[in-house]
C-alpha positions as CSV (number, residue, x, y, z in Angstrom):
1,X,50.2,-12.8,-33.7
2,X,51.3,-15.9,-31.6
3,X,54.8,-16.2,-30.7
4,X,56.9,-19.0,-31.7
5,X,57.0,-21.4,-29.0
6,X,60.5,-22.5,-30.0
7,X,62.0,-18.4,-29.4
8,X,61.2,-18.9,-26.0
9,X,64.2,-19.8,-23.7
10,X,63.8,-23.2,-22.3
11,X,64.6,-22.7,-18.9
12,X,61.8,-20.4,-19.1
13,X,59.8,-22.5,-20.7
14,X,60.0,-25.1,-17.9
15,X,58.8,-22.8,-15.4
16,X,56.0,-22.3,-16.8
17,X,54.4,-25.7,-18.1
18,X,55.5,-27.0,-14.5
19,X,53.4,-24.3,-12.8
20,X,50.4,-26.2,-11.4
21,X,48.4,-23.1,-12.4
22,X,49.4,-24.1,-16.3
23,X,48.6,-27.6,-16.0
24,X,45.3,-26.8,-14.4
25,X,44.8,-25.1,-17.1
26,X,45.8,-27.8,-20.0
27,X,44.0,-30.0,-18.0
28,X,40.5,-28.3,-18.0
29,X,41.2,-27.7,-22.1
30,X,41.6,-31.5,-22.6
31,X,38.9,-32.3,-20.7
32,X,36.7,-30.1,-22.3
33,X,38.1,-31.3,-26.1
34,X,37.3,-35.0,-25.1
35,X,34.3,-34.3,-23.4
36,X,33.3,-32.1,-26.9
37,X,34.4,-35.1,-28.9
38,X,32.3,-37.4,-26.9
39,X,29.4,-35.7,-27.1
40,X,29.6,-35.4,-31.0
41,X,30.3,-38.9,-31.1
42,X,27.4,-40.1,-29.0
43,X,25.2,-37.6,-30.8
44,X,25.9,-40.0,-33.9
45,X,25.8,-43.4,-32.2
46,X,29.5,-44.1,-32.3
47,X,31.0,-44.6,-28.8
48,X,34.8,-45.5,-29.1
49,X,37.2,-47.4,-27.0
50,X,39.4,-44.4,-25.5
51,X,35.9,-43.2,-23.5
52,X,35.2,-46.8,-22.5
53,X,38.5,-47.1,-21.3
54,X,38.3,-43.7,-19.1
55,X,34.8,-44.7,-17.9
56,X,36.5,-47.8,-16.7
57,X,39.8,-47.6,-15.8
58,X,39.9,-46.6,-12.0
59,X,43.2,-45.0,-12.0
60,X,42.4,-42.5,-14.7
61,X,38.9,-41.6,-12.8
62,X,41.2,-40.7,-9.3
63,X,44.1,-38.4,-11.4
64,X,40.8,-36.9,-12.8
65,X,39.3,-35.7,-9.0
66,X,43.2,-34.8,-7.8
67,X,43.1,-31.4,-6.2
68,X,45.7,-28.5,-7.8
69,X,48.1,-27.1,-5.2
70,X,47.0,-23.4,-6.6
71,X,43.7,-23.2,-6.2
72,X,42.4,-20.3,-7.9
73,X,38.8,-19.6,-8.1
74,X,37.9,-17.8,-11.7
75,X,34.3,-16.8,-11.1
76,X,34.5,-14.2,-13.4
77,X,35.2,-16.4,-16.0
78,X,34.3,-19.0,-18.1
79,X,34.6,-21.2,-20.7
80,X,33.2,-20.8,-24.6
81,X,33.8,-22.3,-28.0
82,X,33.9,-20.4,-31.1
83,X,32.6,-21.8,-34.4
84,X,35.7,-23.2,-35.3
85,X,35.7,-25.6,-31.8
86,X,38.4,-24.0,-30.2
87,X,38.1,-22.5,-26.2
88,X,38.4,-19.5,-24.7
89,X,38.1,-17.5,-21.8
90,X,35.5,-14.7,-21.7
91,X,34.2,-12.7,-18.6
92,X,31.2,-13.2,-16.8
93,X,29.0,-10.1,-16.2
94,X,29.0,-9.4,-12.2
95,X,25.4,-8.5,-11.1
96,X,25.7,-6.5,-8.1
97,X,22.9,-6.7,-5.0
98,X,20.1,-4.6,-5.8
99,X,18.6,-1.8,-2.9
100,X,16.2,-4.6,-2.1
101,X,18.5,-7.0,-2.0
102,X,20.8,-5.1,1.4
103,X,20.5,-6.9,4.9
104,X,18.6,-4.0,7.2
105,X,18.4,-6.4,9.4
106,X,21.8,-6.2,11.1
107,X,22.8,-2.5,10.0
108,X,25.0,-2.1,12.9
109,X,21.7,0.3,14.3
110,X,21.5,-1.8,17.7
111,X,25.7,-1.5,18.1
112,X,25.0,2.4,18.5
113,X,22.1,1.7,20.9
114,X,23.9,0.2,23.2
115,X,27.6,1.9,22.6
116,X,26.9,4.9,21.1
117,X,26.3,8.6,23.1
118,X,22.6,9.8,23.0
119,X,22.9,13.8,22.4
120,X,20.2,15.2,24.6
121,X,19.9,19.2,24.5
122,X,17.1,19.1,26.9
123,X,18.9,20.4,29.9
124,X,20.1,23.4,27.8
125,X,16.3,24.4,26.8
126,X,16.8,27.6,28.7
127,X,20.3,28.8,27.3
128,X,19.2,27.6,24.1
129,X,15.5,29.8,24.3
130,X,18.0,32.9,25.4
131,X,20.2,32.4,22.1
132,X,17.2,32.2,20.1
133,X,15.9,35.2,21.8
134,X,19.2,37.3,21.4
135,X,19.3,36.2,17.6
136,X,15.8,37.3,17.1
137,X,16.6,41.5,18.3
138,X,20.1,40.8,16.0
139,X,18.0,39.5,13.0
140,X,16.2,43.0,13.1
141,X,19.8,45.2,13.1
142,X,20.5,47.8,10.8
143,X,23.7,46.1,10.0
144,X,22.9,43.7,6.9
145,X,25.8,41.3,7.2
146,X,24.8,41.1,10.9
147,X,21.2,40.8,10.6
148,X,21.3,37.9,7.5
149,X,23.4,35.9,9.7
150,X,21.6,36.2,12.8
151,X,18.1,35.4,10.9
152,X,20.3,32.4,10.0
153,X,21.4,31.6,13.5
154,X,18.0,32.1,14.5
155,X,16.6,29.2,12.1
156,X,18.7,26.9,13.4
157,X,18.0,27.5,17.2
158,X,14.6,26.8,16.0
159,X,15.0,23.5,14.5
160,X,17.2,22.2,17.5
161,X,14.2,24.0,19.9
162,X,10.9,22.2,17.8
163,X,13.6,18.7,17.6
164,X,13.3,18.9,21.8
165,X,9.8,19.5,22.0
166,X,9.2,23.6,21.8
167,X,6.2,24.6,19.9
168,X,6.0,26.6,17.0
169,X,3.7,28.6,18.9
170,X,6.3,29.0,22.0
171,X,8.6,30.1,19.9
172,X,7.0,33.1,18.2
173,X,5.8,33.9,21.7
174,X,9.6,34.1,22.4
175,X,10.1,36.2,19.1
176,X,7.6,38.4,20.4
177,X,8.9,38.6,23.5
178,X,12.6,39.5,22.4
179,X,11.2,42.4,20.4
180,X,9.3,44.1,22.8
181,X,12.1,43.6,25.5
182,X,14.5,45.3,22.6
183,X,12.1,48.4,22.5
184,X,12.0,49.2,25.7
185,X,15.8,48.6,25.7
186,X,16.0,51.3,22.7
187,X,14.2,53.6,24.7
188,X,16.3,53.8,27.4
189,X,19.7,54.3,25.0
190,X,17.7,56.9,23.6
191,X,16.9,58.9,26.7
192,X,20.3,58.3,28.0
193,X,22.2,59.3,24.6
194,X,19.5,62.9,24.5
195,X,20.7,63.1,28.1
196,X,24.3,63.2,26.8
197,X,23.3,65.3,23.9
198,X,21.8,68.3,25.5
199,X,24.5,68.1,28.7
200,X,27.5,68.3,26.1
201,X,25.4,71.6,24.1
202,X,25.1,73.1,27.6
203,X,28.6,72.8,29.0
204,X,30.7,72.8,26.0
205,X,28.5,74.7,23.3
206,X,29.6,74.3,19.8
207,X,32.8,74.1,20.1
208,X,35.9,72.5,18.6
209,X,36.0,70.3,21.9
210,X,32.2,68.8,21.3
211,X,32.1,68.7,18.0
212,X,33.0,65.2,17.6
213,X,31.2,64.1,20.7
214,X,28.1,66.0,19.1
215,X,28.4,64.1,16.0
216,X,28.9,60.8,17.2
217,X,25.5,61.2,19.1
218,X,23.3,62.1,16.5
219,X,25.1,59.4,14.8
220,X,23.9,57.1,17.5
221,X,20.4,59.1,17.5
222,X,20.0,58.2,13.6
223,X,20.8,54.6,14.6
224,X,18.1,53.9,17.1
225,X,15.7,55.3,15.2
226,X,16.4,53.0,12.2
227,X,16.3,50.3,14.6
228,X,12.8,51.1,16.2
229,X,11.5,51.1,12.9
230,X,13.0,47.4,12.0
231,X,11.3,46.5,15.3
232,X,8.0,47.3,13.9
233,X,7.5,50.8,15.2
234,X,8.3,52.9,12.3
235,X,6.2,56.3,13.3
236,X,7.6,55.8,17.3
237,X,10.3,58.6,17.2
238,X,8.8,60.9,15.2
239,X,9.5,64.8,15.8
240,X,7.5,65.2,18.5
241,X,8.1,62.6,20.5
242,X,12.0,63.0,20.1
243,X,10.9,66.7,21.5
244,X,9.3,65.7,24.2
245,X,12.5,63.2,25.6
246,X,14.7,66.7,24.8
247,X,12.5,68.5,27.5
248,X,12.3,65.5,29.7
249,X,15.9,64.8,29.9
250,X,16.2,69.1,30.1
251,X,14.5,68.6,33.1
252,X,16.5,65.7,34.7
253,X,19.6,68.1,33.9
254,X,18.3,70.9,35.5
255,X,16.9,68.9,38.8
256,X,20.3,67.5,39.1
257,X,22.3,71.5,38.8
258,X,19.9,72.3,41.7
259,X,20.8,69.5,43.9
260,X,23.7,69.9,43.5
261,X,23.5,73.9,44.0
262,X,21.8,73.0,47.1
263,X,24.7,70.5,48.2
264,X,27.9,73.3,47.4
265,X,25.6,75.8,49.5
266,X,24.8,73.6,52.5
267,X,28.7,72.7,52.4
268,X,29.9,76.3,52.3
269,X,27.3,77.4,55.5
270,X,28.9,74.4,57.2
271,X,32.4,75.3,56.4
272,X,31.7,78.9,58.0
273,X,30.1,77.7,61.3
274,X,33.2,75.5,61.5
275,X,35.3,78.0,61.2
């Protein structure tokens, strides 16, 4: 309900109806009641004195164009009438720009030309080719964790390597390449850990000692086969091939007893003519 204008304190009161932002108001309302009036008036072919005298009267016409100290701007607003002639203030519905309606023209793109940094990875091709090389063999461990995220590793090298120009033919060449460089790699650990194997059985036997240096190496043994076969080469260590690298690296132990047989014998005939 409206308050009673005559609870209202009138110091209080004065403040506000001498605000410029009230009269503006009061102003526009009175306008808009005469200007309704006028219009009803004219609609029925009666025009009084009061409009006659405000179409003529210059002084009335000038207080009519004076400018408001507060100038506040109510876009968002206007004016309607109800059915019972009285005004009030409703919002206006804000349309915003549509997609069509945005300025690509000046997007700011030419400001990064000329003052942002261009990220070239050309000059790295090489390093970059190496990573994607090294996360190739690592996508193919027997280590999941290890092998999930180096296949991921490995997708993104890839991207970055076809964003600079690599084909997608150069890079499976370099997939290739990684592989087969990562077989012959697990052939040598394999020679060199049967050459461990069969030294440790010879000088230490089964005992307590080489027990634990035995089972770490057929650890390693189990490991490099599972890894040949992730490479592709499932059937390459198979019994007899792991046979024949036990008599090859035999062999190599057994050349390297003699020479060195030959080197404690030459050393002990030298030691006598000496002496």
């Amino acid at each position: 309900m409206p308050r009673d204008i005559s609870t209202i304190d009138p110091e209080k009161l004065s403040d506000v109806t001498q605000n410029a932002y009230y009269k503006k108001l009061q102003k526009e309302l009175k306008d808009k009641q005469s200007a309704h009036k006028l219009d009803h008036r004219r609609a029925k072919g009666i025009e009084t004195e009061e409009s006659n005298t405000i179409s003529e009267d210059p002084v009335k016409k000038a207080s009519a164009t004076l400018s408001i100290e507060d100038k506040v701007s109510l876009r968002s607003f206007k004016w309607t009438q109800d059915k019972k002639g009285e005004f009030e203030l409703k919002p206006t519905q804000i349309t915003l720009n549509a997609p069509s309606d945005i300025d690509l023209e000046h997007d700011a793109s030419h400001i990064l030309k000329i003052f942002g940094q261009k990220i070239d990875f050309t000059s790295k091709m090489t390093q970059l080719k190496q990573s994607f090389m090294h996360a190739a063999v690592q996508s193919r461990s027997h280590q999941f964790f290890l092998s999930k995220f180096a296949q991921f590793k490995m997708g993104l090298l890839g991207q970055l390597l076809s964003a600079i120009g690599v084909s997608p033919t150069e890079l499976e060449t370099l997939s290739k390449k990684a592989i087969q460089g990562a077989v012959q790699e697990n052939i040598r650990q394999m020679a060199e850990n049967i050459y461990n194997l069969e030294l440790t059985e010879l000088l230490y036997g089964n005992s307590r000692k080489a027990k634990r240096s035995l089972a770490m190496l057929r650890q390693i043994e189990k490991q490099l086969i599972t890894q040949m076969a992730l490479f592709g080469k499932r059937d390459y260590w198979s019994k007899p091939r792991l046979l024949e690298e036990r008599i090859t690296q035999c062999k190599k132990i057994e050349e390297e007893f003699q020479k060195e047989r030959d080197d404690l014998a030459y050393s002990l005939m030298f030691g006598a003519q000496m002496g």
